[in-house]
KEFI-487357 format. One line per field, with one value per residue: chain; x, y, z of N, C-alpha, C in turn. Coordinates in steps of 0.1 Angstrom, whole numbers. Example, Ala and Ser with C-alpha at 12.3 -4.5 7.8 and 13.67 -1.06 7.14 Angstrom:
% residues 2
chaine	A,A
n.xx	132,128
n.yy	-57,-22
n.zz	78,71
ca.xx	123,137
ca.yy	-45,-11
ca.zz	78,71
c.xx	132,129
c.yy	-33,0
c.zz	78,79
This chain:
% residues 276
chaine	A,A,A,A,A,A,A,A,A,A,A,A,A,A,A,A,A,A,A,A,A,A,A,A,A,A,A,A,A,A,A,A,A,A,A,A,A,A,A,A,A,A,A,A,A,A,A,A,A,A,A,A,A,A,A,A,A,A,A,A,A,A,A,A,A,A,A,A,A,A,A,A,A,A,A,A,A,A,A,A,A,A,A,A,A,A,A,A,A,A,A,A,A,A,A,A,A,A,A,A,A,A,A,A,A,A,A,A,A,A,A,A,A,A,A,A,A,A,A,A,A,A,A,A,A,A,A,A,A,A,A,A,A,A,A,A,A,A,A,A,A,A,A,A,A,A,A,A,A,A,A,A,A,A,A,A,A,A,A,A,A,A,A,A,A,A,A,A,A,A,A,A,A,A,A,A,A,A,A,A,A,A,A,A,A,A,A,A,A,A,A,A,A,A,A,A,A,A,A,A,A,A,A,A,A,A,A,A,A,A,A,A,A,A,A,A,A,A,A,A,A,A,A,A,A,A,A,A,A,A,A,A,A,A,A,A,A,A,A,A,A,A,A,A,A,A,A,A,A,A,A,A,A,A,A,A,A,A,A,A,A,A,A,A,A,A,A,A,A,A,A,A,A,A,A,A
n.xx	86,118,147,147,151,155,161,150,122,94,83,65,62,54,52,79,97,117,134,128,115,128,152,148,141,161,181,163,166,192,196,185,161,131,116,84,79,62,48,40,59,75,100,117,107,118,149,150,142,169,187,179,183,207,222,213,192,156,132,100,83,59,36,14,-16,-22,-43,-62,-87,-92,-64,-52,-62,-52,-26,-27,-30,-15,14,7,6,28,49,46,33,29,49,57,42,46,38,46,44,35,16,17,2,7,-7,-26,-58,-87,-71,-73,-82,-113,-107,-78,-83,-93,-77,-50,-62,-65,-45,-28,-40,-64,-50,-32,-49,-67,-45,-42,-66,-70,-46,-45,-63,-50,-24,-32,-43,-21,-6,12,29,39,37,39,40,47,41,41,63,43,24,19,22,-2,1,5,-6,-4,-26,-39,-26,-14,-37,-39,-16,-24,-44,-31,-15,-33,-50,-30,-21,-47,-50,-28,-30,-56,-53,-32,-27,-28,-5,5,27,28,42,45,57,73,88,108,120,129,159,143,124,101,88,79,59,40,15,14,4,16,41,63,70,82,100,122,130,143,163,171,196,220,226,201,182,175,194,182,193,203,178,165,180,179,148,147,163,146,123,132,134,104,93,68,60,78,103,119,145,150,130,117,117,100,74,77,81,57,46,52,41,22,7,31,39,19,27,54,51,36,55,78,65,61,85,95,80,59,35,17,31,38,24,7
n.yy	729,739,751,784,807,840,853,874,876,890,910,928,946,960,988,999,1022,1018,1004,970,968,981,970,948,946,955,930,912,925,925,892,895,898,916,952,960,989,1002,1027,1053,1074,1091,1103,1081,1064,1065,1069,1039,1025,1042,1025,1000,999,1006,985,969,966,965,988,1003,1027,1033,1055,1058,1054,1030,1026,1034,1021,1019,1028,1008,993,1008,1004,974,976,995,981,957,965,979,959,936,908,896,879,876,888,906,919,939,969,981,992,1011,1008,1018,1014,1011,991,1003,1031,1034,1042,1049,1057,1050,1020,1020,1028,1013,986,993,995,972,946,951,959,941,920,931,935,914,897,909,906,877,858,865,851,826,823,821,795,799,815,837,845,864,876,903,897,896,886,894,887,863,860,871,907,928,958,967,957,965,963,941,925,930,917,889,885,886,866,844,848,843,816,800,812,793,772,765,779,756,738,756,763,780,794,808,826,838,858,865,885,892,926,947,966,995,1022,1023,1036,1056,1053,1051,1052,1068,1059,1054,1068,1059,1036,1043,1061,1039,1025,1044,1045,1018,992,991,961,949,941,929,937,957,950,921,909,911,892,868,867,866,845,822,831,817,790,788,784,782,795,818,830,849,870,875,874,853,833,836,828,799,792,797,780,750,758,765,781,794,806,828,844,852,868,888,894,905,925,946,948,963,983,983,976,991,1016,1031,1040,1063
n.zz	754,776,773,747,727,720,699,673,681,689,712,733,761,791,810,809,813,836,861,866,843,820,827,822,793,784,786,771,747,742,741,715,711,694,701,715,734,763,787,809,812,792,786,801,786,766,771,779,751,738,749,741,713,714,717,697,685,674,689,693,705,730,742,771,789,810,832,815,794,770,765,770,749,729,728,723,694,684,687,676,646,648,648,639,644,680,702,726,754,777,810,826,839,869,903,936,965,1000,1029,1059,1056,1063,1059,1033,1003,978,956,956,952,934,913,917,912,877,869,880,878,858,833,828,824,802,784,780,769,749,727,729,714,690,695,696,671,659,670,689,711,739,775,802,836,858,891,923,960,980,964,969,1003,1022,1026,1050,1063,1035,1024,999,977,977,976,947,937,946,931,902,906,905,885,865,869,861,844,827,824,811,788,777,761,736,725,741,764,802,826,861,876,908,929,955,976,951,937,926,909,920,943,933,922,940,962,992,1029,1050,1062,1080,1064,1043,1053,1062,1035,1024,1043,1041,1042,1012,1004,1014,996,961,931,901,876,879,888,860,848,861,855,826,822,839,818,791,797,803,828,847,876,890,915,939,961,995,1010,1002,1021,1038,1028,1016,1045,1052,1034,1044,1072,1085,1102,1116,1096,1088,1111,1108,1090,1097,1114,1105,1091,1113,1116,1090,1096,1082,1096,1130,1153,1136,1117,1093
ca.xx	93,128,157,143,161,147,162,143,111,87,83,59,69,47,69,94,108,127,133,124,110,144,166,144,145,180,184,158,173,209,193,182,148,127,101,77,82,54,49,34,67,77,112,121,106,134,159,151,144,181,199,179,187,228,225,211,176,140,124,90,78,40,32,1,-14,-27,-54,-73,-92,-91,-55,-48,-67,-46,-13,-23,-36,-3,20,5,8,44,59,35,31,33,54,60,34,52,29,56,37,24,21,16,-8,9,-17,-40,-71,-89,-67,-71,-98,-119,-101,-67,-84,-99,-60,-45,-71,-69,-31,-20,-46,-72,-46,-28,-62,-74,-39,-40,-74,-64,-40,-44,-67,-40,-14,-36,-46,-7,-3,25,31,46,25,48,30,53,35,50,62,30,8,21,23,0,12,-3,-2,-3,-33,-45,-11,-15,-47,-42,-10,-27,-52,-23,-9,-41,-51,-17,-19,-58,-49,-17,-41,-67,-46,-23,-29,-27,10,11,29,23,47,40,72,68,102,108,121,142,160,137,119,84,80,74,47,32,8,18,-4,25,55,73,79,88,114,126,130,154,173,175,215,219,220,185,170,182,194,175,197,203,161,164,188,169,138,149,165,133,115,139,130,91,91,52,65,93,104,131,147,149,117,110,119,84,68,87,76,41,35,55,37,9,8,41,40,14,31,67,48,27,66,82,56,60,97,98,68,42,20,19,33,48,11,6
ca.yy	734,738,764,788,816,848,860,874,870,901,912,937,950,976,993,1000,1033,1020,994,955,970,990,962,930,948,951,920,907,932,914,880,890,904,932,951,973,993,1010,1036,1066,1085,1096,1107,1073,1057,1071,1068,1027,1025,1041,1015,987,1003,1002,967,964,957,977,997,1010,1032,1037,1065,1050,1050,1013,1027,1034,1007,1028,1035,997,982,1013,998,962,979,1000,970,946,973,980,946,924,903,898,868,879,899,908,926,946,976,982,1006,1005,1016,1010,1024,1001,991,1015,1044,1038,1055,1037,1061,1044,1004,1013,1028,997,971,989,985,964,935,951,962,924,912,936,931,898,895,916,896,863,853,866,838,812,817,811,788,799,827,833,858,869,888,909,902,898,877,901,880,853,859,886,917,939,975,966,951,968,957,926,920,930,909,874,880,882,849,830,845,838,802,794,808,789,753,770,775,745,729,764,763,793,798,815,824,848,866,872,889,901,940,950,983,1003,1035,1018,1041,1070,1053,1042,1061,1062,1061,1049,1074,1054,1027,1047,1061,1028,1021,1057,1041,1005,988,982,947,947,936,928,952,953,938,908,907,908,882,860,862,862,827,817,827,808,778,786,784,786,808,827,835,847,874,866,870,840,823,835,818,788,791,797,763,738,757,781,795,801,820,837,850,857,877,900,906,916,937,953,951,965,994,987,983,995,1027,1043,1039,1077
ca.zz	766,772,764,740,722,724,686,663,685,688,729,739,776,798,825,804,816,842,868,865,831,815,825,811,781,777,782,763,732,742,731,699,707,695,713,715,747,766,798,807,811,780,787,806,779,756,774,772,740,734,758,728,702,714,715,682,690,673,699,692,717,729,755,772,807,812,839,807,788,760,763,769,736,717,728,714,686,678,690,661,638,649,652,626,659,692,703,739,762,794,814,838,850,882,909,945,979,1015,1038,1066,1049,1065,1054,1018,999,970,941,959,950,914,907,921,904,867,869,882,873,846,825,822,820,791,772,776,760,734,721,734,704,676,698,696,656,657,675,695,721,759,782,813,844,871,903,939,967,985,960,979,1012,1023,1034,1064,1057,1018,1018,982,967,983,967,935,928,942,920,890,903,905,867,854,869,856,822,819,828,800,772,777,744,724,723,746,779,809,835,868,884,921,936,969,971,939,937,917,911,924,950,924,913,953,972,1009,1041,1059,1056,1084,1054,1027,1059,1060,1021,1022,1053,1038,1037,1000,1011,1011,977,946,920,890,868,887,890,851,844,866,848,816,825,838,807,784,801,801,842,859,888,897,929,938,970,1008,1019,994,1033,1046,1012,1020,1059,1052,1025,1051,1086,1077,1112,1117,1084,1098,1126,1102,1083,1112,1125,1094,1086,1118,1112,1080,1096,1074,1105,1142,1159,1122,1109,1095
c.xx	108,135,154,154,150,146,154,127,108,82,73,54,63,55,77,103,117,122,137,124,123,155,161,145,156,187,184,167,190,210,189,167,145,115,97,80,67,56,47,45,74,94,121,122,120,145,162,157,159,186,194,187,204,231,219,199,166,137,119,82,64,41,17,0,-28,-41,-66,-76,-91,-72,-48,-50,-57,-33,-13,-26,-21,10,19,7,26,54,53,24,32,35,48,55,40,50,34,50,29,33,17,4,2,3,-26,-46,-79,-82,-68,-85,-101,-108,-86,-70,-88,-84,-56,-45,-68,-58,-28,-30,-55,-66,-40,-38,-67,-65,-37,-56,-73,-56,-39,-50,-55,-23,-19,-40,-30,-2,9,22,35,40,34,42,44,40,47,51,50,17,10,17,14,3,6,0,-1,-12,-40,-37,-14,-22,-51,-30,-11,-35,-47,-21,-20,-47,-41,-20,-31,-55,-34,-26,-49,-61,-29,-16,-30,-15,14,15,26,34,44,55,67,84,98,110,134,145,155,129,102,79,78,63,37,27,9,13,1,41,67,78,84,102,125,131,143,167,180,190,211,218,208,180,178,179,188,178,203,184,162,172,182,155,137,153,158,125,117,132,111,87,76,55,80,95,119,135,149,143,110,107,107,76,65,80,62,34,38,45,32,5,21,48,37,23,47,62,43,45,74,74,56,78,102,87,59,33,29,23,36,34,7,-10
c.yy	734,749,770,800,827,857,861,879,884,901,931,937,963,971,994,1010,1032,1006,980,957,974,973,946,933,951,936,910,911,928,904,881,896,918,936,965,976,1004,1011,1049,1078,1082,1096,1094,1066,1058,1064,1050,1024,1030,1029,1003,986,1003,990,963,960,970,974,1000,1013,1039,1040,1062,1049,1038,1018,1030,1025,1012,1027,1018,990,993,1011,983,964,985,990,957,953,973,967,938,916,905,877,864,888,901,921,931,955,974,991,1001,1015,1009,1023,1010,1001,1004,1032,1047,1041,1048,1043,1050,1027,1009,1018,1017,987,980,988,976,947,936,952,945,921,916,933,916,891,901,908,880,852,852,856,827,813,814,801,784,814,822,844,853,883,892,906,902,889,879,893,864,845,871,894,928,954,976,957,952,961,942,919,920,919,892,876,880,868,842,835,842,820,795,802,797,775,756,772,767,741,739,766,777,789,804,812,838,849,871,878,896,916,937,965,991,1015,1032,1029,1058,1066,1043,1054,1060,1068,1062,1056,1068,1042,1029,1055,1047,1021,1030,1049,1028,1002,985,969,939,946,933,934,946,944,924,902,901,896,869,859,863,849,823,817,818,790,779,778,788,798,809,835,836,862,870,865,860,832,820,828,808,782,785,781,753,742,772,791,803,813,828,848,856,867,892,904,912,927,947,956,963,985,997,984,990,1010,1037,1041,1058,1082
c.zz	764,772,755,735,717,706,680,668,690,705,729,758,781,809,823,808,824,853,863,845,817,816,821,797,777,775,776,748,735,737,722,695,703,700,713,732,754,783,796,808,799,779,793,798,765,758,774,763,735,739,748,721,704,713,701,680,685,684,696,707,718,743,758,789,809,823,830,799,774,756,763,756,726,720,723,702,677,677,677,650,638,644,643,634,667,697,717,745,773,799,826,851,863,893,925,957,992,1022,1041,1058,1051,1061,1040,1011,983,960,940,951,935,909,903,913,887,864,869,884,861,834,819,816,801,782,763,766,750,727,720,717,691,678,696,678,651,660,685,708,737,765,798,823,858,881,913,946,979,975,958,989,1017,1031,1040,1060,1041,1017,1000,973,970,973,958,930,934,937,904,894,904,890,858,858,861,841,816,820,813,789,771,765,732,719,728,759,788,818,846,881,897,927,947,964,957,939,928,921,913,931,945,920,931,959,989,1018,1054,1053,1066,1076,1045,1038,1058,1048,1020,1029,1052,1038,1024,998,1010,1001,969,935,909,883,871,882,874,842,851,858,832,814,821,824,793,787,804,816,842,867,888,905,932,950,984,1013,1009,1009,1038,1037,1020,1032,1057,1045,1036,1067,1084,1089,1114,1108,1084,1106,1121,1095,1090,1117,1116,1088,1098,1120,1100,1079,1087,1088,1121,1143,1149,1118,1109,1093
């Protein structure tokens, strides 16, 4: 455990075109690392991969859409090829649904689920064996303060990123003693290009996201200097935004959390009268 140093140390990162994804990997390729980079946009993916490469850092870049099982085993397949290893799995991607339960439609939950939980899952068994015949490795999952706390009008989202944080927590208990880590990133909003990749049921929240004060979230690169920290020190969770408060609320007074949550969610118009 402890302060780690990231030099030298081989990082394979989905979500890389942009966001959370774009700016851990700069920062990661600031400390020393190199990394394979993956995401289905091609052109974003580039434009990363240069911002490494200025810092001095290999970039190998893999065009891949993680909703395929196929397209997931040929990114740890190209990634061990590319890099020799894989040190560092940090499993970024993911996409989103805000729409009532009822408004969302099965195609909308198998999206959801092979993102934004099958895909971790499958890279993570893909590789997981070739960290433990080392004896070493760190496995880093983007979820949410929504796989938290859950969130009304985002129930799909909801329910795909607590079921990251309860598989990131039961694999980090399970391979304890392999000399691997496990940490699971929940952040409130961050200023990113997410809602290019969200399906919306509810266009009076994506009004609200347009209308936001900047004020409102924390800019990426902040987000990524935060959990690059974190990963240095080989942190469990990381949380981190202002609605960490309702978290917070909910573990000390589970109704009142309740009831913080039902009003920001009608604050924020994921439910009630903007329901489209």
């Amino acid at each position: 455990m402890g302060i780690r140093s990231f030099a030298g140390k081989t990082v394979l990162l989905t979500g890389a075109a942009s966001g959370i994804g774009r700016a851990c990997a700069v920062e990661l390729a600031t400390a020393g690392a190199q990394l394979a980079l993956v995401d289905i946009d091609a052109d974003g993916l580039g434009e990363t991969a240069a911002a490494v490469r200025a810092r001095g850092a290999r970039a190998h870049t893999l065009v891949a859409d993680l909703a395929n099982e196929e397209g997931v085993e040929g990114v740890a397949r190209d990634a061990l090829a590319a890099l020799g290893h894989v040190d560092v799995l940090f499993s970024n991607a993911g996409v989103a649904v805000v729409a009532p339960v009822v408004g969302t439609k099965a195609e909308d939950w198998r999206w959801i689920f092979d993102i934004n939980v099958w895909a971790p899952i499958r890279l993570t068994r893909a590789l997981l064996p070739h960290m433990t015949a080392r004896g070493t490795g760190y496995i880093v999952y983007t979820a949410s303060l929504a796989g938290l706390v859950g969130a009304p009008g985002m129930v799909a989202y909801s329910t795909t990123k607590f079921a990251l944080v309860g598989f990131a927590e039961a694999l980090r208990h399970e391979i304890a003693d392999k000399g691997i880590d496990v940490t699971v990133v929940c952040p409130g909003r961050v200023h990113t290009n997410l809602h290019r990749a969200t399906r919306y049921g509810n266009l009076g929240f994506r009004r609200f996201l347009d209308q936001a004060p900047t004020w409102y979230g924390v800019t990426k690169e902040r987000a990524a200097r935060i959990i690059v920290r974190a990963m240095a020190r080989r942190q469990p969770l990381v949380v981190f935004g202002g609605e960490k408060l309702g978290w917070w609320l909910k573990r000390i007074w589970p109704t009142g959390g309740l009831a913080a949550a039902s009003w920001m969610a009608r604050r924020l118009q994921l439910i009630g009268a903007h329901d489209d």
